[in-house]
C-alpha positions in Angstrom: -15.5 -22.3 -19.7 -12.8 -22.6 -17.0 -14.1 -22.8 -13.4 -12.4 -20.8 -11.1 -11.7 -22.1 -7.6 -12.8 -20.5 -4.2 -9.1 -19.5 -3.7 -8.9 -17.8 -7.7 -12.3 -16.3 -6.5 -11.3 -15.2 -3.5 -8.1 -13.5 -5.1 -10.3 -11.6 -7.8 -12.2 -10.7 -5.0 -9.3 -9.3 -3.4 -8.2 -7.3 -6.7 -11.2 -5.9 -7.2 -11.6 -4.7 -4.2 -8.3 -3.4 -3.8 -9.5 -1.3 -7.0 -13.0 -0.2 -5.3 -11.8 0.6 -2.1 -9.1 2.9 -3.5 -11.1 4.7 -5.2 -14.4 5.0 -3.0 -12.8 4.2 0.5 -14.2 2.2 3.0 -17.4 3.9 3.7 -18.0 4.7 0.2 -17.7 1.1 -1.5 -20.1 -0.8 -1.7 -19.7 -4.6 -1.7 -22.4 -4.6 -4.8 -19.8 -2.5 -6.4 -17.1 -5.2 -5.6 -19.4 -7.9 -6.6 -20.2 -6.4 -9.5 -16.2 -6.3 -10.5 -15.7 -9.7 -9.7 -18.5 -11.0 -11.7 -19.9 -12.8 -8.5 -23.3 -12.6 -6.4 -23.0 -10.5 -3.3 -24.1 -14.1 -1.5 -21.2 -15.4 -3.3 -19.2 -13.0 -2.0 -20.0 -13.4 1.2 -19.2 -17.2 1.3 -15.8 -16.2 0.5 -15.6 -13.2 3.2 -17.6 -12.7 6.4 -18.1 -9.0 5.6 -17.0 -5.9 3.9 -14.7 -5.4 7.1 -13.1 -8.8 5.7 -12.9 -7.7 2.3 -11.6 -5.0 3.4 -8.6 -6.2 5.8 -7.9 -8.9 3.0 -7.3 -5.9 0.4 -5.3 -3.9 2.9 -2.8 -6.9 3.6 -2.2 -7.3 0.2 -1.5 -3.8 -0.6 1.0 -4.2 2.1 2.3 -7.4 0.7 2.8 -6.0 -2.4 4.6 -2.8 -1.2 7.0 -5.3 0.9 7.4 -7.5 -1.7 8.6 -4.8 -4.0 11.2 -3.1 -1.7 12.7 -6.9 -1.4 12.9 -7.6 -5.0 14.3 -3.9 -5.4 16.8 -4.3 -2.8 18.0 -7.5 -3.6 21.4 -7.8 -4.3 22.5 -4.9 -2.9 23.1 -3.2 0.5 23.0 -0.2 2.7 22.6 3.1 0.7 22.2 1.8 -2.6 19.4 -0.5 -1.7 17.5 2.8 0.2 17.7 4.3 -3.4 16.4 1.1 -5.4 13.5 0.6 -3.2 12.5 4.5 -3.2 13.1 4.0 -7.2 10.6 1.6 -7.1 8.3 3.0 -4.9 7.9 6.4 -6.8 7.4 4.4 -9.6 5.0 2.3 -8.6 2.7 4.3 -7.0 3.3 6.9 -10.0 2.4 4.2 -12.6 -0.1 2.4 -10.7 -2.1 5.3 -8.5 -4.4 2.8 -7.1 -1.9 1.5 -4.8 -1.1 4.8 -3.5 -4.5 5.5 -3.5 -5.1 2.2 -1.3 -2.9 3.1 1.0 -4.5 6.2 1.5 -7.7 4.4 2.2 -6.5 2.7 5.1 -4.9 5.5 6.9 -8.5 7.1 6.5 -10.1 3.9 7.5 -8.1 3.3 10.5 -8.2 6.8 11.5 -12.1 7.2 11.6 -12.3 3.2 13.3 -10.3 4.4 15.8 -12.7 7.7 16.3 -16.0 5.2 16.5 -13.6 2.6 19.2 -12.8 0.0 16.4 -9.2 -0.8 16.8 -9.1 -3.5 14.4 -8.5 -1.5 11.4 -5.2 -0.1 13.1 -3.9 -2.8 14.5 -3.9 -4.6 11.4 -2.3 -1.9 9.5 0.0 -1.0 11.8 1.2 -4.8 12.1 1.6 -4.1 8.4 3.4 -1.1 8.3 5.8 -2.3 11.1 6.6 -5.6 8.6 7.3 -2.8 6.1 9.6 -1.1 8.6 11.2 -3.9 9.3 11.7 -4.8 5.4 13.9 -1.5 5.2 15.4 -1.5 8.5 16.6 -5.4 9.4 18.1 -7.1 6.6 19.7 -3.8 5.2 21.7 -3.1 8.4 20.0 0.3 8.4 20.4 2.6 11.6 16.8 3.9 13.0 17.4 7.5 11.7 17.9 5.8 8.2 15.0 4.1 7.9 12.8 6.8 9.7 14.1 9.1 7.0 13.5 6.7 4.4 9.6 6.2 5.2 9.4 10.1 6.0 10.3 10.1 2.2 7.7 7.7 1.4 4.6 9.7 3.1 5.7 12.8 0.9 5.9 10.9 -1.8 2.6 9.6 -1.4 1.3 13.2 -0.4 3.2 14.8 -3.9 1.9 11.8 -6.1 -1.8 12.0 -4.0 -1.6 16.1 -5.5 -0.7 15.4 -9.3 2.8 16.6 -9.2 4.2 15.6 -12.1 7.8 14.2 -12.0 9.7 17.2 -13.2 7.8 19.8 -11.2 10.2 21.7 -8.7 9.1 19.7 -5.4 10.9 16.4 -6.5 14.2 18.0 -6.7 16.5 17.0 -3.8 14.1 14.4 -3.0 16.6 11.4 -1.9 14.7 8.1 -0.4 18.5 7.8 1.5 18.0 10.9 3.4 21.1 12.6 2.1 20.7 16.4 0.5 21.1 15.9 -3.3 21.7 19.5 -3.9 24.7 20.2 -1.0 26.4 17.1 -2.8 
């Protein structure tokens, strides 16, 4: 058997609660449930993380990694407009394909936006120092004007909302939907 170091651990932990948190949300995951995913003791799990707040922050980062990381590998080697319409490619696939990412990201905004009901600001802040590093993903190195990129992510919520629903790809809403901001069907 091949031990895993704290690091590997602490990735799995990550993963897995990546998984539970999408699906259960903050207030309804359990670290058990995490523990339990892992294959590790809740003490073990808390050697690696101070708390499920840590967990949790360390799950939400990544999701945000990831969604960054994606948008640069989609754009890369191409500029402008056409790099708008690779990352929202990959974006709508993604988060059709693997619905717990869109369903972590929907956990955060529901996470930060009761924190910020009870006076916890560290939620937001962390996921809006996220978000603006997405933001910045789109808007800096692709020499995109403000109304661009605003349109671009204004593309991304509603395609989180129409994923979040079940549309299915070929239903009616998804027609005209261009990540670029231009009107498919006057073109």
């Amino acid at each position: 058997m091949v031990r895993m170091s704290a690091e590997e651990r602490r990735e799995s932990v990550v993963r897995a609660a990546m998984t539970e948190f999408a699906r259960g949300g903050y207030y309804g995951t359990s670290t058990e449930a995490i523990a339990k995913r892992v294959g590790v003791s809740q003490p073990y799990l808390f050697r690696l993380f101070p708390g499920k707040k840590a967990i949790f922050l360390a799950a939400t980062e990544r999701c945000l990694e990831d969604t960054i990381r994606m948008f640069e590998e989609a754009a890369e080697g191409v500029e402008g407009e056409e790099a708008l319409h690779a990352m929202g490619d990959a974006y709508r696939r993604v988060v059709s394909e693997q619905p717990e990412r869109l369903m972590m990201q929907m956990q955060m905004y529901l996470a930060v936006a009761a924190a910020e009901q009870e006076g916890d600001h560290e939620f937001g802040e962390a996921v809006r120092a996220g978000w603006t590093r997405l933001w910045d993903t789109v808007h800096l190195p692709l020499g995109a004007d403000v109304g661009q990129t605003t349109t671009f992510m204004a593309y991304g919520m509603l395609i989180n909302c129409l994923v979040a629903m079940g549309f299915p790809p070929d239903h009616r809403v998804w027609a005209g939907m261009d990540p670029a901001g231009r009107d498919e069907e006057r073109e």
